[in-house]
C-alpha positions in Angstrom: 19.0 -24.3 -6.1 18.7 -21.2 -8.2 20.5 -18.5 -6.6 18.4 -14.9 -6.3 19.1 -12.1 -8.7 19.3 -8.6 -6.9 19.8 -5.2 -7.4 20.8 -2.6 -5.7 19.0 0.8 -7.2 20.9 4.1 -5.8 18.8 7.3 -6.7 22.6 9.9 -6.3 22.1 14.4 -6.3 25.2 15.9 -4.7 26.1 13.0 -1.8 29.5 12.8 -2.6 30.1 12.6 1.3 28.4 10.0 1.8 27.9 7.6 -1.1 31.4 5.6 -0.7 30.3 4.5 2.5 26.6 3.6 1.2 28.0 1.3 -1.8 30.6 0.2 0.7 28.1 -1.0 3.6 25.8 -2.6 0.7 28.7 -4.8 -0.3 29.6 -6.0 2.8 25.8 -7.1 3.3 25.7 -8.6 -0.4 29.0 -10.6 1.1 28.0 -11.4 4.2 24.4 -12.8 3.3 26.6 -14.7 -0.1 22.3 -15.4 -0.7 22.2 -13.0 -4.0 23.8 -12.6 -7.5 24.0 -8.8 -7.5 24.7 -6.3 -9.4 25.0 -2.3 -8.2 22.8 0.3 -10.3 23.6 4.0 -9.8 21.6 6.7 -10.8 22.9 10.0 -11.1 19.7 12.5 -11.0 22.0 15.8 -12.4 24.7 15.7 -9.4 27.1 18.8 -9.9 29.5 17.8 -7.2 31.1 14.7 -8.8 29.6 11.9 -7.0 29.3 9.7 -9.8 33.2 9.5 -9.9 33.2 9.3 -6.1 31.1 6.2 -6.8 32.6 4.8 -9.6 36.0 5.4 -7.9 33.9 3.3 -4.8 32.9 -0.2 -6.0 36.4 -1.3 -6.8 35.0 -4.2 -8.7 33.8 -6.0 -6.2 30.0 -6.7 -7.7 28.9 -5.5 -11.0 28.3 -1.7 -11.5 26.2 0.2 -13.7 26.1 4.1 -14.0 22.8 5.7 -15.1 23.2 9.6 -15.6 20.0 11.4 -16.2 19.7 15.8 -16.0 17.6 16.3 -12.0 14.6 15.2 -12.4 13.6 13.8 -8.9 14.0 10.9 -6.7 10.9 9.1 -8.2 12.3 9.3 -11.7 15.5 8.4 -10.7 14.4 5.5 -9.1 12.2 4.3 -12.1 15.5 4.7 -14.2 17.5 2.8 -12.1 14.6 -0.4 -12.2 14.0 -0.2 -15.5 18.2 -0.5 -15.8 18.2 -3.2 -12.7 18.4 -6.9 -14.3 17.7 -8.5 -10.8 14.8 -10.3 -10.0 14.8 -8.9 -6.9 15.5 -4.4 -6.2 16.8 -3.4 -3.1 16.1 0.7 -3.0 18.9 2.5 -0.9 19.0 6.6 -0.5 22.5 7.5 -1.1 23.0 8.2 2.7 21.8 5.1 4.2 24.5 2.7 5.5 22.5 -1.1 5.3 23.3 -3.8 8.3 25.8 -5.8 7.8 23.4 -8.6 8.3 20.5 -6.9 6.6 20.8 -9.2 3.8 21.6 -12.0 5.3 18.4 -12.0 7.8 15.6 -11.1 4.7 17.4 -13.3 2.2 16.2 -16.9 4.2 12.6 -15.2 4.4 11.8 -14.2 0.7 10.0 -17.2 -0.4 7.1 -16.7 2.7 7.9 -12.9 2.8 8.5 -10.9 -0.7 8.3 -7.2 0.1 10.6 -5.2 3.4 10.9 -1.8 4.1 14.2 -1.3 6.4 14.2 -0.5 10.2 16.2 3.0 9.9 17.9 4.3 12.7 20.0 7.6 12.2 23.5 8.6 13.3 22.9 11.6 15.2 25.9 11.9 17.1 24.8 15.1 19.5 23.4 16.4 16.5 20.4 18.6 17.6 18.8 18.6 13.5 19.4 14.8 13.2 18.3 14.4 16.6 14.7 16.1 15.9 14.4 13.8 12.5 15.3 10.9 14.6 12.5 11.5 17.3 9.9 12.5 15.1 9.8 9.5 12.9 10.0 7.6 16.6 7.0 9.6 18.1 4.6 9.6 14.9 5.5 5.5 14.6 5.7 5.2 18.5 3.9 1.8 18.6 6.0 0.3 16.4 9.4 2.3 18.2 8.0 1.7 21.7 8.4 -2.0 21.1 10.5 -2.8 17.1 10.3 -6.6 16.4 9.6 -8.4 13.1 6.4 -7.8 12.1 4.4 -6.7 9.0 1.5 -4.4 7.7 -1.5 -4.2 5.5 -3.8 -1.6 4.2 -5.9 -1.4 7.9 -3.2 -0.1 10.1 -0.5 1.2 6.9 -0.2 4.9 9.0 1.0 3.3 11.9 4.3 1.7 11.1 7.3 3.6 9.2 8.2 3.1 5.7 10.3 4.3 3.2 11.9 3.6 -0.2 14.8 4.6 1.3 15.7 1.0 2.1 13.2 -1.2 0.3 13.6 -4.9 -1.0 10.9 -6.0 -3.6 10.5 -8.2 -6.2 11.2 -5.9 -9.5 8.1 -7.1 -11.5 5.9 -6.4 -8.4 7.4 -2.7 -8.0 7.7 -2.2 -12.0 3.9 -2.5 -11.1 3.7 -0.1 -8.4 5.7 2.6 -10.6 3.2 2.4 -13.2 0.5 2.9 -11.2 1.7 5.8 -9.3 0.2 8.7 -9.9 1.0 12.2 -8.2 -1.0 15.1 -7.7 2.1 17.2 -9.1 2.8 17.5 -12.8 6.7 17.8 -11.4 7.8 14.9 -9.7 11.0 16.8 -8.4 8.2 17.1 -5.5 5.9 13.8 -5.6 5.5 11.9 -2.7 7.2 9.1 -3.7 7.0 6.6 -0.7 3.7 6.7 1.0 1.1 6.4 -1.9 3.4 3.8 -4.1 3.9 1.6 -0.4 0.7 1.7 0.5 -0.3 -0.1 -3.4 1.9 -2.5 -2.7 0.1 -3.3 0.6 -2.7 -3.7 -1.0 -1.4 -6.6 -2.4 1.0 -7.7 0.0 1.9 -7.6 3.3 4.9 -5.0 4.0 7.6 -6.4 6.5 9.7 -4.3 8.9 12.4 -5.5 11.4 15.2 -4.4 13.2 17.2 -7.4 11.8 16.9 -5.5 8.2 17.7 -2.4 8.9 20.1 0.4 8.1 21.9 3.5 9.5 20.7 7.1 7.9 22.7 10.1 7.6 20.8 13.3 8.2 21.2 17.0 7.4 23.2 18.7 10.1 23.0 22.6 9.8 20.2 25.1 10.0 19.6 25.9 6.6 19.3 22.4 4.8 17.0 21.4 8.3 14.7 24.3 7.1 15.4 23.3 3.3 14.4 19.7 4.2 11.6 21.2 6.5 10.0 23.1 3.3 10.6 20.1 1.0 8.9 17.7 3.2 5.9 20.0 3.5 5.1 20.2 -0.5 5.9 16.0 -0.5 3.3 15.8 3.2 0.9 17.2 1.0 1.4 15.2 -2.3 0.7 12.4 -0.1 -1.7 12.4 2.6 -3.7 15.1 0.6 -5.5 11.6 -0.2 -9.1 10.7 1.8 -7.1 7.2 2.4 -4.6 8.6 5.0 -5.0 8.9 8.3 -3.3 12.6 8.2 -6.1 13.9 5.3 -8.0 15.5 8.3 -4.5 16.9 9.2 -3.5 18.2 5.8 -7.0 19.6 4.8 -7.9 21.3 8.6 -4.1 22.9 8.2 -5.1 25.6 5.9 -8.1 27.6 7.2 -6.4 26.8 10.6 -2.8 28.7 9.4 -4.8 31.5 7.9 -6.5 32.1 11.0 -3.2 31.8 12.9 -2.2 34.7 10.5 -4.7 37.2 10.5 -4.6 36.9 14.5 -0.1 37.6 14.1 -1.2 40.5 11.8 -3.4 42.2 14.3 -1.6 41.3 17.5 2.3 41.0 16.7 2.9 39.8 20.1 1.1 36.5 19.5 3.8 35.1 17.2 6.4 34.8 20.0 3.8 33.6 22.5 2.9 31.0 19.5 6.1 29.6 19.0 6.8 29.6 22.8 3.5 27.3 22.9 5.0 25.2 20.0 8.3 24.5 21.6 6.6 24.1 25.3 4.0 21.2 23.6 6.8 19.9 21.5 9.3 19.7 24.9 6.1 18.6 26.8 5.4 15.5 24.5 9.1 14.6 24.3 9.2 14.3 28.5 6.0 12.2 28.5 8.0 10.0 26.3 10.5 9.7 28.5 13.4 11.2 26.3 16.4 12.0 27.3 17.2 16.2 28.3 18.7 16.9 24.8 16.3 15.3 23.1 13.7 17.2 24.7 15.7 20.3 24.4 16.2 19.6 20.4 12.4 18.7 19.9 11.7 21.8 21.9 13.7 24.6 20.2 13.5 23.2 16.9 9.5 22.4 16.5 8.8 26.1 15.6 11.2 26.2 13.0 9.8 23.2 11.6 6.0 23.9 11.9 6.7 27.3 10.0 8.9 25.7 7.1 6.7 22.8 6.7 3.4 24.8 6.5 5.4 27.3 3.8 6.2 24.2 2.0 1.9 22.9 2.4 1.0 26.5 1.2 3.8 26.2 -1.8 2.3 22.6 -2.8 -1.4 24.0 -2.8 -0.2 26.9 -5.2 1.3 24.2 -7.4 -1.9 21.8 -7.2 -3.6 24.9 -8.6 -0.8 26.2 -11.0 -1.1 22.6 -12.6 -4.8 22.5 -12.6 -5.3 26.0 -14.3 -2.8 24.6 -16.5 -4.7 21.6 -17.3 -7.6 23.6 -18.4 -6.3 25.3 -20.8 
């Protein structure tokens, strides 16, 4: 019996904190499951913090390594560095601050012949962290059907919005997602901000089913002060808009109604002041509102609550910035 080839692809910028304990968990799985030849391919996307040696430094020969240094040019890129490097018949994507299963492997690798492509179950180590704690239940209240009951299950095209996903932790055969990469296409000239999961997921659903289980999951790290939570926040908005500005998500209506609906919101704060503290009051007493319906926990409610305005503004700043650069780029283009 021929034994799989896999590789492990980590995209690195400045996660020198946490990247030991990624390659180190990915091992262990890679061990444990003893289902895969593997190899470990790091990409360092123009890190200025040294996590490259932190990495090299963390492998301590125990599966082949290969470093891939590239100036910043964006997860997506780095990714499609680190694949086109990969020899593996098989990629396993892994953010730099993802921590996979100890089993993870071990569950997936008896199901690959029926079951090709798996997006991970990620849970996140929050630890009374009110910023992880808001990531945490937001990802849990947009995919609530899925979160409300996880189990091993799968996804097409028909009902792609309603389960999470992520390249973050993301087995696929390499020939099917060299595919996917090729046909990607963002609506940003600068793929620093593409949206790099949703629109190249939901082509390979097209053609496969998607698989998701706790059993193959991992444990995320997430950003624990205010101003990476409002970094993130802005980020997230340009990258929303890259991809469900598309008629083929279920959040178009969402990203297109946004607009006129934030300018009116602004106009009304510019002749009446007073409305922008009764508006985020609103914000934080739906967000807490919708947190106790679910039957969270006080801190959770109180995280969801206090931090929803902050979000709402730096992710629409981050909608308007991605408009401006749809624009910038299509100007551009017409010159």
């Amino acid at each position: 019996m021929t034994v799989p080839t896999l590789s492990v692809v980590i995209p690195v910028y400045n996660a020198r904190d946490h990247i030991a304990k990624t390659i180190d968990a990915a091992a262990n799985a890679i061990e444990r499951a003893a289902s895969f030849d593997a190899e470990l391919v790091l990409v360092d996307d123009g890190s200025t913090d040294g996590s490259a040696d932190v990495a090299e430094s963390s492998y301590a020969g125990r599966l082949p390594f290969r470093l891939v240094s590239q100036p910043n040019r964006g997860r997506f890129e780095a990714r499609r560095a680190g694949v086109d490097a990969a020899t593996g018949d098989w990629i396993l994507l892994l953010d730099s601050r993802l921590t996979l299963a100890p089993d993870a492997l071990q569950f997936v690798g008896d199901r690959l012949e029926a079951d090709r492509v798996w997006t991970g179950h990620v849970d996140m180590d929050v630890a009374g962290d009110p910023y992880g704690t808001f990531w945490k239940l937001l990802a849990e209240l947009a995919w609530h059907e899925y979160f409300d009951n996880p189990r091993t299950t799968s996804f097409g095209p028909s009902d792609f919005d309603r389960f999470p996903k992520g390249t973050g932790c993301f087995l696929v055969p390499r020939r099917l997602l060299l595919a996917a990469i090729a046909a990607f296409r963002s609506r940003y000239s600068d793929l620093r901000y593409a949206n790099d999961d949703g629109p190249l997921i939901r082509w390979l659903s097209e053609r496969e089913r998607i698989n998701v289980s706790p059993r193959f999951s991992g444990m995320y790290v997430p950003r624990s002060r205010l101003k990476t939570f409002v970094r993130h926040s802005f980020h997230r908005g340009i990258v929303f808009l890259d991809g469900h500005g598309r008629s083929e998500s279920r959040f178009y209506p969402v990203a297109v109604g946004f607009y006129p609906a934030s300018v009116l919101v602004a106009v009304a704060a510019v002749r009446r002041p007073l409305l922008v503290p009764a508006a985020a009051a609103t914000v934080a007493l739906a967000a807490g509102a919708l947190g106790l319906k679910r039957r969270r926990a006080p801190f959770e409610v109180a995280s969801l609550a206090l931090l929803a305005p902050v979000y709402g503004v730096a992710h629409g700043a981050g909608m308007w910035r991605g408009l401006t650069l749809l624009v910038r780029d299509r100007v551009a283009a017409r010159r």
